[in-house]
Structures are given as structure tokens and as C-alpha cells.
N, C-alpha and C positions, 0 to 999 in steps of 0.2 A: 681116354680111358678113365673110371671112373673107378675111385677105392671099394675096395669090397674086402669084408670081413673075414678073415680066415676061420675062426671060431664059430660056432652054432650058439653059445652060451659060455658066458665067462662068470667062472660063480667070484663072486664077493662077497660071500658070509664073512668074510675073515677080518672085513674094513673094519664096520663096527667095534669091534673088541680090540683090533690095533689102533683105532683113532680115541678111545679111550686112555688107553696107557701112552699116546704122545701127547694128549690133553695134562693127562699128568706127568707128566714130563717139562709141559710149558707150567706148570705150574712151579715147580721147583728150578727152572733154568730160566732166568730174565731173558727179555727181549728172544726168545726161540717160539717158533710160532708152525704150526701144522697147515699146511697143504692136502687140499682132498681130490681126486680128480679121479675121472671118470674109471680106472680099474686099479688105481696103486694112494699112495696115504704118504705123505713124506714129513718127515717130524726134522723140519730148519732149526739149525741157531748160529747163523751167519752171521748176525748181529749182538751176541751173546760172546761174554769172555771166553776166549777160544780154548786156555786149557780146560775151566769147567765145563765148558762147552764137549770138550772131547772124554772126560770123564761119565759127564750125565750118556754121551753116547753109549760106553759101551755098557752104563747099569743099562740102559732101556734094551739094548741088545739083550742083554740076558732077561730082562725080563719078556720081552718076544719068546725069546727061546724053550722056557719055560713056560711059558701061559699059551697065551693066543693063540698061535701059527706051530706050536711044538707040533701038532699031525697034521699041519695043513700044505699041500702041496705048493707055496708061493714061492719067489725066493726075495731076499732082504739083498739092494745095493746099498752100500756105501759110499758117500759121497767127499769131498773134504771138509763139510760144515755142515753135511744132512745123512740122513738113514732114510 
């Protein structure tokens, strides 16, 4: 049996504009680094001091929340060292 897509089109206008603001993100958090992949954007900092680490999480949370994704129908996981 062979995989087949459930979707017709999966839009990704949204990447874009969320892999900017985790670009800036890795900018202000050492050692945290973005992940791109074929339908989702994951902004790491596994390797970055874990309380800053967990603080810079939730400013970028809010900055998702407000900007980017505020009308767009995605939804944001949270991970224990990623968004």
C-alpha cells in the first residue's frame, strides 16, 4: 500500500513570515537554531541556556500571536526546548 496525501493543497503562505521572526529569535538566543520542513517551521534551543531559552519561548509566542499566524488557520506545538 502506498502513502497517499490526504490534502489537495496545503497552503504555506504562513512559513515565510513565521521563519523570519524565529530567524530573529536565533538571533537574540545563542546556540537555538530553526528547522524548515516540508509543511511546519520549528524554532529549537535545545542547546541554548534553558531558562532563557524558555523565556525567549514564550516572547516569540507572543510574537506569533500577534503578527504572523494571528488569522491564519495553523496551529503552534510546543515542545520541551522547541515551538
Amino acid at each position: 500500500d502506498a502513502w497517499r496525501c490526504l490534502f489537495d493543497q496545503v497552503h504555506t503562505d504562513w512559513m515565510e513570515s513565521v521563519q523570519l521572526v524565529f530567524e530573529y529569535f536565533c538571533e537574540r538566543t545563542p546556540r537555538s537554531f530553526v528547522e524548515t520542513r516540508e509543511t511546519s517551521v520549528v524554532w529549537n534551543f535545545k542547546y541554548a541556556d534553558v531558562e532563557f531559552g524558555r523565556i525567549q519561548a514564550r516572547d516569540l509566542l507572543q510574537h506569533l500571536w500577534t503578527g504572523p499566524i494571528s488569522n491564519v488557520p495553523v496551529e503552534i506545538i510546543q515542545g520541551a526546548k522547541s515551538v
